[in-house]
C-alpha positions as CSV (number, residue, x, y, z in Angstrom):
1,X,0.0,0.0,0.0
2,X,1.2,3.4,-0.6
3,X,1.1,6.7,0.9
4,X,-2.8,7.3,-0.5
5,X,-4.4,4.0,1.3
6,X,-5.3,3.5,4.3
7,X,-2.7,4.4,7.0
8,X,-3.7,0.7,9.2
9,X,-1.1,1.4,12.0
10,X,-3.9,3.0,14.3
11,X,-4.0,3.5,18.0
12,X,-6.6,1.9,19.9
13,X,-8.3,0.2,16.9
14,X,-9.1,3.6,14.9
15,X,-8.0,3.1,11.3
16,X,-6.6,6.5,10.0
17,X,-6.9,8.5,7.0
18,X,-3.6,10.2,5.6
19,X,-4.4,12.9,3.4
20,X,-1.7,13.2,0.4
21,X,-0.6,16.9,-0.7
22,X,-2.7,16.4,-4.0
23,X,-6.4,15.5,-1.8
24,X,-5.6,18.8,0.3
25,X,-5.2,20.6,-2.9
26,X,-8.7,19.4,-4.0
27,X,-10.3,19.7,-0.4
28,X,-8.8,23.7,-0.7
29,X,-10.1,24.2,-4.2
30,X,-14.0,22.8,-3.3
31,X,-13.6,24.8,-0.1
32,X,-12.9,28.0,-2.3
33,X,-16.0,27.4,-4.9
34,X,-17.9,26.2,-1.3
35,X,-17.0,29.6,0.4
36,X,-18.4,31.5,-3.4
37,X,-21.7,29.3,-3.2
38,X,-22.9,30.1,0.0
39,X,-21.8,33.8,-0.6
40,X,-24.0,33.5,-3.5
41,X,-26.3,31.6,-1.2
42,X,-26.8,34.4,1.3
43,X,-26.6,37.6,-0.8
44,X,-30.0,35.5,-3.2
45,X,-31.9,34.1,0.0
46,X,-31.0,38.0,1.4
47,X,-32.9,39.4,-1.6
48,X,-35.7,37.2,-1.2
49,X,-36.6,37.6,2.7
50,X,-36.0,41.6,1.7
51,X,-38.4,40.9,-1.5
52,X,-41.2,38.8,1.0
53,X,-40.9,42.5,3.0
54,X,-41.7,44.6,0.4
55,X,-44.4,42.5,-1.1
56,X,-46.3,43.0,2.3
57,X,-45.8,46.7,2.3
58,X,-46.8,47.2,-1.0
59,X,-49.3,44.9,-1.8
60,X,-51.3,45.9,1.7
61,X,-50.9,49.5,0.8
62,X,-52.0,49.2,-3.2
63,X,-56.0,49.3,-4.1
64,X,-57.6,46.0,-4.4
65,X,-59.4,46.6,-7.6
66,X,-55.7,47.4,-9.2
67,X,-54.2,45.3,-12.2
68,X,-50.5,46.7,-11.8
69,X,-50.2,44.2,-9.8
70,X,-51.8,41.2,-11.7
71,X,-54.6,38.4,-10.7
72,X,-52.5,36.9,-7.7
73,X,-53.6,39.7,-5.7
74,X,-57.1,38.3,-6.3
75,X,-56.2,34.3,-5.3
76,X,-53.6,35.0,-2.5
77,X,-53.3,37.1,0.3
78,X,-50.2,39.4,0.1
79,X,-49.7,38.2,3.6
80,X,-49.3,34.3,2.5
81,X,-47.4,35.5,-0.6
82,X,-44.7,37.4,1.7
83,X,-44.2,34.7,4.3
84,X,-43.5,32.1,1.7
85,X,-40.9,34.4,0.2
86,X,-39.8,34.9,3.5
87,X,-39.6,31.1,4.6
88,X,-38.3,30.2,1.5
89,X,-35.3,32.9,1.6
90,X,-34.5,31.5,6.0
91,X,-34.9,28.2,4.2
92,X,-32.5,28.2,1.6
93,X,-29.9,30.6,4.8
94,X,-29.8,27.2,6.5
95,X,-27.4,25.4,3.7
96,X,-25.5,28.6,2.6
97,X,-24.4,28.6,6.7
98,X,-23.5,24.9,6.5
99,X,-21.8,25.4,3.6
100,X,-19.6,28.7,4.7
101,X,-19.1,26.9,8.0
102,X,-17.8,23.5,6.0
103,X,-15.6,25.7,3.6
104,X,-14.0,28.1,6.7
105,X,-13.2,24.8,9.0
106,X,-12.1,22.6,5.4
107,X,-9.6,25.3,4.3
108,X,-8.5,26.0,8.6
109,X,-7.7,22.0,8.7
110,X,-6.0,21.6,6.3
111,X,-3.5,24.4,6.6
112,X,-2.9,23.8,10.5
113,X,-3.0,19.9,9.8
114,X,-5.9,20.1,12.8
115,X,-7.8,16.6,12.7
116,X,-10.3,17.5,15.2
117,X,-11.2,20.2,13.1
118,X,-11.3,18.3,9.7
119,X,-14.1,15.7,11.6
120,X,-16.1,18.9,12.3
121,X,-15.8,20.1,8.7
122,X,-16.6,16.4,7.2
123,X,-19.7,16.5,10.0
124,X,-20.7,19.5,8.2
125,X,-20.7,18.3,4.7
126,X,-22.9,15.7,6.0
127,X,-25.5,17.7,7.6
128,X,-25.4,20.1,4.2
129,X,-26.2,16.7,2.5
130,X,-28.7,15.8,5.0
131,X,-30.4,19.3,4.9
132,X,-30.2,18.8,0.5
133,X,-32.2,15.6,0.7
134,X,-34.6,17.0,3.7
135,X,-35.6,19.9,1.5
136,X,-35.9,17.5,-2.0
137,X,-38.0,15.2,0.0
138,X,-40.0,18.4,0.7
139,X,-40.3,19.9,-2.4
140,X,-41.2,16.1,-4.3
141,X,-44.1,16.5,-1.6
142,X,-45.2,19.6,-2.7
143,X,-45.3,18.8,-6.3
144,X,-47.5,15.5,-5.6
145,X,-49.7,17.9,-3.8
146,X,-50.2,20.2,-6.4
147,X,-50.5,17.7,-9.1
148,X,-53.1,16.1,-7.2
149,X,-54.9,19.3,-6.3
150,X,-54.5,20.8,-10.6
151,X,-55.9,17.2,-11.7
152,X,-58.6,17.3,-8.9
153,X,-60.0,20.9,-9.7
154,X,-59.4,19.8,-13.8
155,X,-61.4,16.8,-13.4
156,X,-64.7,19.2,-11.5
157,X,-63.9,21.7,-13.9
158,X,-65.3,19.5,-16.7
């Protein structure tokens, strides 16, 4: 075996990893486009609990006969319309925090060689993966639901 297996000389049992200079190059670089996605992350989910804001303002203060501001004024409350754009924006803060928090402690273990923080940053990555497949779960919910709901008022609308 070479310096990229397995290191099996463990104490107590534990088999160790021994990360070669060409894996912390690669655990740097997806740290670096990490720390740019969930910058990216906050400043969009930013924009959309600030948008679910000013939809409340405006659509509470604007005339309920207007048009500027379409039909969904007519089929949903501005109220509902802001909180979703609201939850969704807090929702979507959740990994962008995960991920800035795997990216700072990745890049910090790596260049102090400190293996209690690499474990921490590797939790991380799993609870970003675990919070992915929470919210896809989620939102393959949702689109049952409304495909049952569209065929349902199709089918009375005949």
């Amino acid at each position: 075996m070479n310096q990229e297996s397995l290191n099996t000389a463990s104490a107590g049992g534990a088999v160790h990893l021994q990360l070669t200079q060409e894996s912390e190059k690669h655990l740097l670089k997806a740290a670096k486009w990490g720390k740019l996605i969930a910058i990216l992350g906050f400043i969009v989910n930013v924009f959309l609990i600030l948008a679910g804001i000013v939809i409340s303002l405006v659509l509470r203060t604007s005339d309920e006969n207007s048009t500027s501001f379409g039909t969904i004024v007519k089929y949903v409350s501005p109220i509902i319309l802001s909180t979703i754009y609201i939850l969704v924006g807090i929702m979507g803060l959740i990994p962008a925090i995960t991920l800035n928090s795997f990216s700072n402690s990745i890049t910090l273990s790596v260049r102090n060689m400190d293996q209690k923080r690499m474990t921490r940053a590797i939790k991380r990555l799993g609870a970003l993966f675990t919070i992915i497949g929470i919210y896809t779960l989620i939102l393959i919910a949702f689109y049952i639901i409304f495909i049952i709901v569209i065929a349902s008022a199709a089918m009375f609308a005949v």
